[in-house]
C-alpha positions in Angstrom: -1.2 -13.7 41.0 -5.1 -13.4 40.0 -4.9 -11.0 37.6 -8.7 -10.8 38.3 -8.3 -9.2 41.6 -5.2 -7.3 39.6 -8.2 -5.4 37.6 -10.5 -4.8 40.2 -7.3 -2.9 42.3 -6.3 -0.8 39.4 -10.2 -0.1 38.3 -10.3 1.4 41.6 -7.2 3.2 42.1 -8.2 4.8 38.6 -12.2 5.8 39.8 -10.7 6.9 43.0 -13.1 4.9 45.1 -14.8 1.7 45.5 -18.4 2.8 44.8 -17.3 4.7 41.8 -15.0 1.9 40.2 -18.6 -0.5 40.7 -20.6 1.6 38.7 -18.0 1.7 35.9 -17.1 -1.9 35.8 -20.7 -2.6 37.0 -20.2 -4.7 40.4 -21.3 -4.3 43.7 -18.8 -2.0 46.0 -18.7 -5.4 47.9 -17.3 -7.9 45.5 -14.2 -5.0 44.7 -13.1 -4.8 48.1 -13.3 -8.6 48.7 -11.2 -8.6 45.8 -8.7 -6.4 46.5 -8.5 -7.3 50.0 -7.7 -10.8 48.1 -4.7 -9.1 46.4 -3.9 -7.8 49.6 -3.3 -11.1 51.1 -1.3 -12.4 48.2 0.8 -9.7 48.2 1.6 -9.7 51.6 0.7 -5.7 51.9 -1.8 -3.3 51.7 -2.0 -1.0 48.6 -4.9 1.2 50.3 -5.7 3.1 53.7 -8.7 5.2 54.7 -8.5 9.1 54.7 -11.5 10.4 55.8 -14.5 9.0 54.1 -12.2 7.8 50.9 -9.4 5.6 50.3 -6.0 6.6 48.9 -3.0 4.7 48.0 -0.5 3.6 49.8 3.6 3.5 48.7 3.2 -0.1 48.0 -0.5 0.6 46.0 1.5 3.4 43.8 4.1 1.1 43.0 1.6 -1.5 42.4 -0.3 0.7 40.4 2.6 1.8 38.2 3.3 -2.0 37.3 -0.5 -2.9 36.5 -0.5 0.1 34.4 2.0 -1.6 32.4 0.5 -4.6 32.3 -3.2 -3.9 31.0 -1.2 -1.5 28.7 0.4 -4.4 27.0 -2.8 -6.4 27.3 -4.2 -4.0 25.2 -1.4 -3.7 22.6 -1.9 -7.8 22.5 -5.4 -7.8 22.0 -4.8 -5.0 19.0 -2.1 -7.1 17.4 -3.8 -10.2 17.2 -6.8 -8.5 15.9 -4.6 -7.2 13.6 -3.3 -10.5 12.0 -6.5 -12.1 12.2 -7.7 -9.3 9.7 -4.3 -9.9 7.5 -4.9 -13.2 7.2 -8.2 -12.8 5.7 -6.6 -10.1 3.8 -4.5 -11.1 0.7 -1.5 -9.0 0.1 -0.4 -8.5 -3.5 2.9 -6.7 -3.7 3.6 -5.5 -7.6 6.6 -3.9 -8.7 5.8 -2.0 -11.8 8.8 -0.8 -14.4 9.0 2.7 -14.5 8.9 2.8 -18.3 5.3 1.1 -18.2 2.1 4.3 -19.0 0.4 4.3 -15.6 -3.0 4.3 -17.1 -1.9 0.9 -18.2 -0.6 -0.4 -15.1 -3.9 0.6 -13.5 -6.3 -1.4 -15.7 -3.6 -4.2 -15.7 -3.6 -4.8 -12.0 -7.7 -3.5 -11.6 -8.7 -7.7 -12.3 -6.9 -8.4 -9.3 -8.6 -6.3 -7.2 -12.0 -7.3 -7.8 -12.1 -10.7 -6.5 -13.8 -12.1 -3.8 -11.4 -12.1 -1.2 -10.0 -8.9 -0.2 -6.6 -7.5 -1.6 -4.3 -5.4 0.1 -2.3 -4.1 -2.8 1.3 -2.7 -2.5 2.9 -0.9 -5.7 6.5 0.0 -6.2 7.9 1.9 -9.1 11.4 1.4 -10.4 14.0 0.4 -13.0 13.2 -3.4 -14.3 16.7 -4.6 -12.9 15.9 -3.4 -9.5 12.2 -4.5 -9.3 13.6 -8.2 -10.8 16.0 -8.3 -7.7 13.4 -7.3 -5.5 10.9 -10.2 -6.9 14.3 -12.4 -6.3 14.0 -12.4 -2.6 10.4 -12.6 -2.8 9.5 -9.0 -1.6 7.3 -8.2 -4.7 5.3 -11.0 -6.5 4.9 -9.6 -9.1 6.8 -7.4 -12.0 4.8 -5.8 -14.4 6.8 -4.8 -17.5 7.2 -3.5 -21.2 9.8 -6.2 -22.3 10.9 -9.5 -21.0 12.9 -10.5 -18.6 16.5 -10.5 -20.3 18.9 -13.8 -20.7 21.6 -12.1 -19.5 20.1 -11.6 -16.1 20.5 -14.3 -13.1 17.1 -14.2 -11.8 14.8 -17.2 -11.6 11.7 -15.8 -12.6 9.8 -16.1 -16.2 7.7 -13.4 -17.9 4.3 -14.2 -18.7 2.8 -12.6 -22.1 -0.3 -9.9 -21.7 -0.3 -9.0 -24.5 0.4 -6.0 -27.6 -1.2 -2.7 -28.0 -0.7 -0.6 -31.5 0.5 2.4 -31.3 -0.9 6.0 -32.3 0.6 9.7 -32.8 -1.3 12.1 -31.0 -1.1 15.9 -31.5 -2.9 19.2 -30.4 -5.4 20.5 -33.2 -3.3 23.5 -33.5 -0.1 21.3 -34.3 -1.7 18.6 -36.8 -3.1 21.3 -38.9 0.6 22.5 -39.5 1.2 18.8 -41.0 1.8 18.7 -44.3 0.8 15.1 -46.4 -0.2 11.5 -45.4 0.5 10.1 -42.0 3.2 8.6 -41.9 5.3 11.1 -44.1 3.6 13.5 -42.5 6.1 13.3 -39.4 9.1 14.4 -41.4 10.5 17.2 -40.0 7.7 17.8 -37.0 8.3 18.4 -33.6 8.4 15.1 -31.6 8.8 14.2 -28.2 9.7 10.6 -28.0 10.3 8.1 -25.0 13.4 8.1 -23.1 16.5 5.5 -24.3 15.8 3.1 -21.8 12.1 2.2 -23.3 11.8 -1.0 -25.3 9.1 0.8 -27.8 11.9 3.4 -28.2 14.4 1.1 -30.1 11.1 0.1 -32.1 10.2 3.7 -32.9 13.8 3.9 -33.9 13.5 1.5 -36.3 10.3 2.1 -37.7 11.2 5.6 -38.6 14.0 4.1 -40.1 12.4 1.9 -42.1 9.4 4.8 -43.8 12.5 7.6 -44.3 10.9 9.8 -42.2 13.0 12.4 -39.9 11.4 14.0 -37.3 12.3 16.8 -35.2 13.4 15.8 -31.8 12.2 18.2 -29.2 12.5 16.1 -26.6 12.9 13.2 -24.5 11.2 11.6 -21.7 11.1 8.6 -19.4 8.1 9.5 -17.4 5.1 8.7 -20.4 2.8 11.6 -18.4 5.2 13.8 -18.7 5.9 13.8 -22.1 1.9 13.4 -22.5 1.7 16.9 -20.8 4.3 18.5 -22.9 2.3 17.4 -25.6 -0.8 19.1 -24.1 0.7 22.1 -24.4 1.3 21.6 -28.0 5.1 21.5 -27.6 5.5 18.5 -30.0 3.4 14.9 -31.3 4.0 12.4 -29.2 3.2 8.2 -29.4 0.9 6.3 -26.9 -0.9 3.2 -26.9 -4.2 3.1 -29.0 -5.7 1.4 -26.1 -5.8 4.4 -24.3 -6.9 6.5 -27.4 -10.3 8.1 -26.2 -8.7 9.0 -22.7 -5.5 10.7 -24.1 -7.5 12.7 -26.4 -10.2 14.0 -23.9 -7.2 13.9 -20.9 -4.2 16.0 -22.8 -7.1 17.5 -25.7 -5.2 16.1 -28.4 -6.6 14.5 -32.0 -5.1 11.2 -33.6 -2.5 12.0 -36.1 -2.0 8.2 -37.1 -1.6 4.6 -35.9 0.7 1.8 -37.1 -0.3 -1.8 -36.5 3.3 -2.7 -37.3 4.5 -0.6 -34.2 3.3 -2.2 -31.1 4.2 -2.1 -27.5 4.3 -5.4 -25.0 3.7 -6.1 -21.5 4.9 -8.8 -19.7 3.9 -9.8 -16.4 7.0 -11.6 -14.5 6.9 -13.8 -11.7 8.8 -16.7 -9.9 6.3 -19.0 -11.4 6.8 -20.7 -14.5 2.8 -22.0 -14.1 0.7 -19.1 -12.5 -1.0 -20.2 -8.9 -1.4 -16.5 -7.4 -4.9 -16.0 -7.7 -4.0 -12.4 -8.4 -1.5 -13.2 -11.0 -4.3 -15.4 -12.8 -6.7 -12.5 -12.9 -4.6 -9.9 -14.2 -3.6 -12.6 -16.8 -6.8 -13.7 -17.9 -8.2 -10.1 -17.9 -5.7 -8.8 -20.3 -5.7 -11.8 -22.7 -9.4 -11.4 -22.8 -10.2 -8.1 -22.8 -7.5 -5.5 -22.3 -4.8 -5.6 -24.6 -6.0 -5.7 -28.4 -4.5 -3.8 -31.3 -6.5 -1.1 -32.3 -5.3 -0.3 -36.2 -8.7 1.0 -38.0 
């Protein structure tokens, strides 16, 4: 079959008319009735018949009509598809699983490197426990893991984690709750309402520890594994809380809070993990580079 003389039938069994279908497809009434009488022919039928000063279809045009409606309708789902993966492969995706436990804030400026190459990035975040993300990255649906602790030994995932680097960490309070603190930092935490990470955070077993180590007892107010969260509790003065000094100017004009202290002994890491033990992604190498360079540095003073 032409599919030529297809188009120039169902063009004119659209317009209504020969003249009509001309001037939208911009040929001579002519040409569309030489080609449809063409069709005709090969069909063995014909798919019009005059009435009056018009043409209308008959049962062998309508059923013809039906099936070239389906057909330029898949043309045009073709033509939209490939279109479609001509623009993906000019169009890197970068799928990044990110570890529930990491301060969104930093996941942001982490991954920002990557998008500010010179190819295009399409990129896809998922949030979850580091376990799950690790199996994902497994099967190679993320390529990516962006975490606050390395990738245990325990675990049978081929994958190694990648350094970014350490942030110190600061105590942040609401003016109205640091002026009830009574002596130097870090003493100055004994007995004060705190709201501390949740369990499952690796700077919580260092905060553990650290407290441990000065002999001082804060008040537990709460716990949380969602670092905004607990940031917004703390906005409304219900307790101090810890966050990276990295992010010091933007908690304090964000939650309106005022640095109680910072400890350069208590830091917090993040890890990037992948399936490659040398880094090729031309994402993963900018998100690397960036935070070795210029993201991640203790702030202490």
């Amino acid at each position: 079959m032409n599919f030529k003389h297809l188009y120039y039938f169902w063009a004119t069994a659209k317009a209504g008319g020969v003249v009509r279908a001309s001037e939208q497809i911009h040929t001579t009434p002519q040409t569309l009735s030489t080609q449809i009488k063409l069709l005709e022919n090969s069909l063995g039928c014909a798919l019009f018949r005059k009435r009056g000063r018009g043409l209308e279809l008959t049962d062998d045009g309508r059923a013809a009509l039906g099936y070239a409606d389906q057909i330029f309708a898949l043309g045009a789902e073709l033509e939209a598809a490939i279109g479609q993966s001509g623009r993906r492969r000019a169009e890197l995706e970068f799928r990044v699983g990110i570890a529930d436990q990491v301060p969104k804030s930093i996941a942001y400026r982490l991954l920002e490197p990557a998008l500010d190459g010179h190819d295009p990035v399409r990129l896809i975040c998922h949030e979850g426990k580091l376990a799950d993300l690790l199996a994902q990255l497994a099967v190679h649906r993320l390529d990516l893991v962006i975490a606050d602790e390395a990738m245990g030994p325990n675990l049978s995932v081929k994958a190694y984690s990648h350094p970014l680097g350490t942030t110190a960490m600061g105590f942040f309070a609401t003016p109205a709750l640091k002026a009830t603190l009574q002596g130097p930092f870090p003493q100055c935490l004994d007995g004060a309402p705190m709201l501390i990470q949740g369990a499952a955070s690796a700077i919580r077993q260092r905060l553990d520890l650290w407290l441990t180590e000065h002999g001082v007892r804060p008040r537990r107010v709460g716990e949380f594994d969602d670092s905004a969260l607990l940031k917004a509790f703390g906005a409304e003065g219900r307790g101090l809380f810890m966050a990276p000094t990295v992010l010091e100017d933007e908690t304090c004009t964000q939650y309106g809070v005022e640095v109680v202290g910072r400890s350069e002994a208590l830091v917090e890491q993040f890890f990037a993990i992948s399936v490659e033990q040398r880094i090729t992604h031309p994402c993963v190498v900018a998100i690397t580079q960036a935070a070795r360079d210029h993201f991640l540095t203790q702030r202490t003073a």
